[in-house]
N, C-alpha and C positions, 0 to 999 in steps of 0.2 A: 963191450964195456957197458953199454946199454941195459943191456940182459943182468949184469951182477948189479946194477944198481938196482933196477927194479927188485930181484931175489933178495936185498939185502932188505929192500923196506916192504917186502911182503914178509921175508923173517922180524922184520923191527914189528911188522903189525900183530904177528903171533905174537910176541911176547909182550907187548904191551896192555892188551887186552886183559891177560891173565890179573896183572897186577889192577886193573881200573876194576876187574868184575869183582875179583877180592874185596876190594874198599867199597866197593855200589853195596856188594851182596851183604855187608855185615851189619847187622842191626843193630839198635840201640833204643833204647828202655832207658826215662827216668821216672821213679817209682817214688810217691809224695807221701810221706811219714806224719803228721804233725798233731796226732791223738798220743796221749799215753793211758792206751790199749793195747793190753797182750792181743788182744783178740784179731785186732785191727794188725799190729807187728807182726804177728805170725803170719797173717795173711799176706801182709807186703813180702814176707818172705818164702811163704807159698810161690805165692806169683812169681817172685825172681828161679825159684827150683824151678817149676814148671817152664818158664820161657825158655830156661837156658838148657833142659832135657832136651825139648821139641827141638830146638835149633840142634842142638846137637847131634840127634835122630836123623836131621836132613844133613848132617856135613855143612853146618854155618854156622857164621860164627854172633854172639848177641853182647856189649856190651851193657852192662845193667848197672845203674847207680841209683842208690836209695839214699834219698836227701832225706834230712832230718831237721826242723824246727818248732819251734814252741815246746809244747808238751809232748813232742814226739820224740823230743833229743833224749828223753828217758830209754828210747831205742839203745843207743849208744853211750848212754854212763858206764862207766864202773861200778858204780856202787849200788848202781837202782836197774838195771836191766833187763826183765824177765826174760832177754832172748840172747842173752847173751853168750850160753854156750853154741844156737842154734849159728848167730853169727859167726863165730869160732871156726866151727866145723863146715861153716858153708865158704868162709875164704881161702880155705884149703882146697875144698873140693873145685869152688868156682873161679877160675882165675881171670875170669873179665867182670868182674863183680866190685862194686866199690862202697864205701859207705862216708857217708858226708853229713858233716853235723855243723850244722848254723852258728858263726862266731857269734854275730849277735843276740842268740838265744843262750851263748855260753857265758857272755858278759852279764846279762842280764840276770840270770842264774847264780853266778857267783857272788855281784852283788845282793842280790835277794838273801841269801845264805850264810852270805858271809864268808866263802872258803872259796879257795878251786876248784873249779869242776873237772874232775878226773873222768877221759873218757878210754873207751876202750880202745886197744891196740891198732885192729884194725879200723875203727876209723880215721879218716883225714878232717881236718878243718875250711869250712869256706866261708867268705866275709857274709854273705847273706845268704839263706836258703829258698827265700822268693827269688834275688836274682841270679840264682844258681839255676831253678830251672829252670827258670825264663832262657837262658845264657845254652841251655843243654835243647829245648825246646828251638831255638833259632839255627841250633847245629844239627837239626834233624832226629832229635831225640822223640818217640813215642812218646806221651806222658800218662802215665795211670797214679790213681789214685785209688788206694781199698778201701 
C-alpha cells in the first residue's frame, strides 16, 4: 500500500512539473508605442517579428502586446496607419501577439475631431495605456520601448 502511494505522487510529480515549467518557461514582452512614427512602428514591430522567431527557434513560447497611446494610437487607426497592413499580416502569422490602443487617447481624439475614432480590427481597447503597462509590467511582462 505504501509503495502505490508513493509511485502515485512521484507519477503526480512527473506531471506536474510539465505544466508549472510551461507557465515559468513562457515569456512576455510589453512593447511601448506612443510616437506617430512609421519609423518608430515599424520598429515596435520588428522587435515583436524578431522576439517571437527566436523564441520560436528555441521551442518557447513569447506572449507580445503592443500598447498604444497618444500619438502612437495612429499605430492602430483605420484611417491613418501607415502599418497597418504589416499589423494584418503579422496577427495572422503571430498568434500570441496583441495590440491595445488607449481608451483615453481614443476619447480624447474623438473629441479633438469631432468623429469616431475607428480602429483597426485587430486591435482591442484598454481604459489607460500607462496603466495598462504598469498592470502587464507587475505581471512580469519585459518592457521595451523603440
Amino acid at each position: 500500500m505504501k509503495f502505490m502511494a508513493g509511485l502515485f505522487l512521484i507519477l503526480s510529480a512527473m506531471l506536474l512539473p510539465n505544466t508549472a515549467f510551461a507557465a515559468a518557461s513562457a515569456h512576455k514582452v510589453a512593447i511601448h508605442v506612443n510616437q506617430d512614427d512609421p519609423q518608430v512602428m515599424n520598429m515596435a514591430l520588428n522587435n515583436a517579428k524578431n522576439l517571437a522567431a527566436y523564441y520560436s527557434e528555441k521551442g518557447e513560447d513569447v506572449a507580445i502586446e503592443l500598447v498604444t497611446y497618444g500619438p502612437g494610437l495612429m499605430m492602430l487607426r483605420e484611417d491613418k496607419s501607415p502599418v497597418k497592413d504589416r499589423i494584418s499580416t503579422m496577427a495572422l502569422e503571430l498568434p500570441n501577439i496583441t495590440f491595445s490602443a488607449c481608451n483615453n487617447t481614443i476619447k480624447g481624439m474623438t473629441k479633438k475631431e469631432g468623429h469616431e475614432i475607428k480602429l483597426l480590427s485587430e486591435a482591442g481597447v484598454v481604459p489607460s495605456g500607462v496603466v495598462r503597462l504598469m498592470e502587464l509590467q507587475e505581471q512580469g511582462y519585459a518592457y521595451v520601448r523603440p
